[in-house]
C-alpha positions, 0 to 999 in steps of 0.5 A: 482531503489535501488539495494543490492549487496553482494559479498565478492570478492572485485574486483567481487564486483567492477564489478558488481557494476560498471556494475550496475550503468552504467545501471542507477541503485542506487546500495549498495554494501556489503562486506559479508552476515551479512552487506547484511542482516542488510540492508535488515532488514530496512524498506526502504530495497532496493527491488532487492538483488543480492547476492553471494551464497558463503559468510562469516559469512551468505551465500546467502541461509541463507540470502534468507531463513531469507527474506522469514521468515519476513513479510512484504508487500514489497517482496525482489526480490533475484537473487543468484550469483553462480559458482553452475551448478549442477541442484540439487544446483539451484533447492535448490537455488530457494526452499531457496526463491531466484527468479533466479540466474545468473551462475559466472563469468557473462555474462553481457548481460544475467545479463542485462536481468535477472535485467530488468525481476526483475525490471518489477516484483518488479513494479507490486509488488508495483502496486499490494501492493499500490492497495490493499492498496487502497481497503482496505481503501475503506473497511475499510470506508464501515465497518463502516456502515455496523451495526444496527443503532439506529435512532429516528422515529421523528427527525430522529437523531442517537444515535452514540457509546457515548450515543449522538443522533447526526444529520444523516449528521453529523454521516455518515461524521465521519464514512465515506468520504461522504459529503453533499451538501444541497438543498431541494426535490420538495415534502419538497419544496412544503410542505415549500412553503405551510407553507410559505403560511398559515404563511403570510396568518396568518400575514394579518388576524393577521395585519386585525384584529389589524388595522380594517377598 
């Protein structure tokens, strides 16, 4: 999993880096809030940040408030980095859109843990967003025939959006993932045999009376 760093103390930054990419992550590493929030403006932004409360040009909250204000179908996950303990500070922190936070200097093992938390959230986010991807999908097909169909009383075609009467198979294809495999109820079966029948029946009277004996 990618994840964004922003921290603007270089050797800060060196750590938390390193410290990440030992622990298998692909890690993007920023120097201050704008380089951060650039990235996580892009379509394929990374979907966990951990980021400095602290910042030159935009600080962590800033940036916090800015991913809450997007619309996406893919949520950041955003852990805050602080040398904040006040609990009034962290209360403001998470009411700024920030997930958790993670007190400076680090606690590796802490981090360790509160990362992993992360990843598990942001995997059922993707769960749950490719799901309900799915089901609006199936809905959207199921849309498509849920209105009043013209549909002639004798050859039993159905006249579409463009004033075209079209086979019933053929419309309800286009309109939806449905195919068709052919074959022949017991009833047209015994109704097609019958003509069948009467045809060859109508065949030899016809061949007697052309050739009589």
């Amino acid at each position: 999993m990618r994840i964004l760093i922003a921290e603007d103390d270089a050797i800060s930054r060196h750590l938390l880096q390193f410290t990440l990419t030992k622990w298998g992550y692909d890690v993007i590493a920023c120097a201050d809030g704008p380089q951060a929030w650039h990235h996580l403006q892009q379509e394929d932004a990374p979907p966990l940040a951990i980021l400095d409360w602290m910042m030159p040009g935009m600080d962590g909250i800033q940036i916090c408030q800015k991913v809450r204000e997007r619309s996406t179908n893919q949520p950041i996950y955003i852990i805050l980095l602080t040398t904040k303990r006040d609990k009034a500070d962290i209360v403001a922190g998470l009411q700024a859109g920030a997930d958790d936070y993670v007190i400076k200097p680090f606690d590796r093992q802490e981090l360790h843990a509160r990362v992993q938390v992360a990843v598990r959230v942001v995997q059922l986010q993707q769960k749950l967003a490719e799901r309900v991807k799915q089901l609006e999908e199936a809905l959207a097909h199921v849309k498509q025939l849920q209105k009043l169909l013209p549909i002639c009383s004798y050859c039993k075609r159905i006249r579409n959006d463009q004033d075209y009467w079209e086979q019933a198979e053929s419309y309800i294809s286009a309109h939806s993932n449905t195919r068709f495999s052919h074959s022949i109820c017991p009833d047209c079966y015994v109704k097609v045999m019958n003509e069948l029948n009467r045809l060859e029946e109508l065949q030899a009277e016809t061949l007697h009376l052309s050739h009589p004996l």
